[in-house]
VMD Tcl script that draws the C-alpha trace (Angstrom):
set ca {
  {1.22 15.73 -11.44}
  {2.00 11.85 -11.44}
  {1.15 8.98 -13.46}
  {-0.54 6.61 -11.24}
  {0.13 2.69 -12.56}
  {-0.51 0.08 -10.70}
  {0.77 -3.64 -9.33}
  {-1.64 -6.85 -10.30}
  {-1.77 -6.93 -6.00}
  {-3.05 -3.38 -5.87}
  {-5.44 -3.89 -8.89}
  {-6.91 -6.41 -7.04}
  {-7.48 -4.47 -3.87}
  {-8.89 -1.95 -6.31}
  {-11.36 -4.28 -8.01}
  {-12.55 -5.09 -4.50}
  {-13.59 -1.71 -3.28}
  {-16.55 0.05 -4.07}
  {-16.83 2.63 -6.66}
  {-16.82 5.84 -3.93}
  {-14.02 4.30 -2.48}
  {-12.16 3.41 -5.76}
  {-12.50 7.45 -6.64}
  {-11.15 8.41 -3.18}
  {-8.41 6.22 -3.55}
  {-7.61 6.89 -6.90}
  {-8.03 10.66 -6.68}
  {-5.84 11.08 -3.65}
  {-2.47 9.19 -5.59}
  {-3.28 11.21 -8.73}
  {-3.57 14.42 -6.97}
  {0.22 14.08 -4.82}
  {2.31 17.14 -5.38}
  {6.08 16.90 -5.61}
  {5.91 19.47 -2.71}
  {3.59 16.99 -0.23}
  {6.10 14.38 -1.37}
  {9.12 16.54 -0.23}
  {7.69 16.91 3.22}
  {5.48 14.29 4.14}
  {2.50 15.47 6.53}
  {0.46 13.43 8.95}
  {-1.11 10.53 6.42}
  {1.87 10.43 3.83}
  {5.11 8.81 5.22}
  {8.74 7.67 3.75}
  {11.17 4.71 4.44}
  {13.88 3.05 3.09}
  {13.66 -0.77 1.84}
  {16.29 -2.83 -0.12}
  {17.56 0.64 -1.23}
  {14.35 2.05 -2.40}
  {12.24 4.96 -1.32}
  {8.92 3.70 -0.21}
  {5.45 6.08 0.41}
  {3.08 4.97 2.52}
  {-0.03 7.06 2.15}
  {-3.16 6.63 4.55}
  {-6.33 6.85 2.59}
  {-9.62 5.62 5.00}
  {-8.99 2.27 6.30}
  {-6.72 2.09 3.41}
  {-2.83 1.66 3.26}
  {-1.02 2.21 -0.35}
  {2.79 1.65 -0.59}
  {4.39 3.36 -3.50}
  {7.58 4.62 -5.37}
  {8.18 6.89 -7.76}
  {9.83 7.17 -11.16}
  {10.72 10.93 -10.77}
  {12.55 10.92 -14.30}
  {9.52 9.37 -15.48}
  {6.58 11.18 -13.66}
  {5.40 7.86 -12.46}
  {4.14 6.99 -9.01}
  {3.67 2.91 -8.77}
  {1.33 1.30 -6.32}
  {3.20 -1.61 -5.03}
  {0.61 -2.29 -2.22}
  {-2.90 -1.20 -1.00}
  {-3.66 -3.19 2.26}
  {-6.02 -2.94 4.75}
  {-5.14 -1.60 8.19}
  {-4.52 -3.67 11.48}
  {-3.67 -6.61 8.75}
  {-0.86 -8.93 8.93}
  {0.49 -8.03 5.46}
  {0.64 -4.06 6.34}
  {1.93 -5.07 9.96}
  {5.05 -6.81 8.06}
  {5.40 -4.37 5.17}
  {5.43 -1.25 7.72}
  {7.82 -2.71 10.29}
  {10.43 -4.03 7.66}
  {9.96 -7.13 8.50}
  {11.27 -10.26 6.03}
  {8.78 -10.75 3.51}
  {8.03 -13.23 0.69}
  {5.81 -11.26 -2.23}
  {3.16 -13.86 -1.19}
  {2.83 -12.95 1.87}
  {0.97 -9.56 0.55}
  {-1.43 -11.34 -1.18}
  {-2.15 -13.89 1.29}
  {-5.83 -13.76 3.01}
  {-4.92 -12.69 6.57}
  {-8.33 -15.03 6.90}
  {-6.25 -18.11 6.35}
  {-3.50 -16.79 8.95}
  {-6.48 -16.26 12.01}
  {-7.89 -20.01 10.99}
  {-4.46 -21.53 11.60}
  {-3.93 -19.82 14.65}
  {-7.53 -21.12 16.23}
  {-6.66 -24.88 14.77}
  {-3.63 -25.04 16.49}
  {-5.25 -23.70 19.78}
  {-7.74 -26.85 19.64}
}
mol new
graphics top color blue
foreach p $ca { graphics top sphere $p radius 0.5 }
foreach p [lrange $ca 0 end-1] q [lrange $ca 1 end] { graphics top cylinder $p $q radius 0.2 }
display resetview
C-alpha cells in the first residue's frame, strides 16, 4: 500500500468535490497495488513525460495523473482534471504545457473563443 500526498492543484480539485466523491477518489489511489501498477488494466494507464513515469487513473468523470516514489512508498497526485477538458486534452496528448495551463478555468478558454467569433 501507497502513501497518497497530494499537489496544491489536486487539493483544490479535491476541496471542490463532494464528500462521496472525495471518498471514491481518495479510496481508489490509496487502495493501488504494486501488482495493478505493473500491468495497468482498462482505467489505469502509463506514459512517459520529461523522463518520468506518469499514471493516469480514471475515477468517474475524474482524471488523476500521478507518480510514484517506489523507494519511498509514495504515490503523488500531480493532477485531477475533469474529462473532455482542455487541461486533460493537453496533459494526455503530451502536448507543450505551462503549469498554468492546469489550473486555468477551461471557462475562460470557451469565453475567448465566442468573443473572438463576434
Amino acid at each position: 500500500m501507497y502513501q497518497v500526498t497530494f499537489s496544491n492543484q489536486s487539493m483544490g480539485e479535491i476541496n471542490k468535490l463532494g464528500k462521496f466523491e472525495q471518498l471514491e477518489l481518495i479510496d481508489k489511489l490509496s487502495s493501488l497495488t504494486a501488482a495493478q501498477l505493473e500491468n495497468p488494466k482498462e482505467s489505469l494507464g502509463e506514459f512517459q513525460r520529461e523522463g518520468k513515469t506518469y499514471y493516469r487513473m480514471r475515477v468517474g468523470d475524474w482524471r488523476v495523473y500521478f507518480e510514484i516514489d517506489q523507494a519511498a512508498s509514495i504515490l503523488h497526485a500531480h493532477y485531477i482534471l475533469h474529462h473532455h477538458t482542455i487541461a486533460d486534452f493537453v496533459f494526455r496528448f503530451k502536448l507543450p504545457y505551462k503549469e498554468e495551463t492546469m489550473v486555468e478555468q477551461e471557462d475562460s478558454f470557451w469565453k475567448y473563443l465566442e468573443s473572438i467569433k463576434k
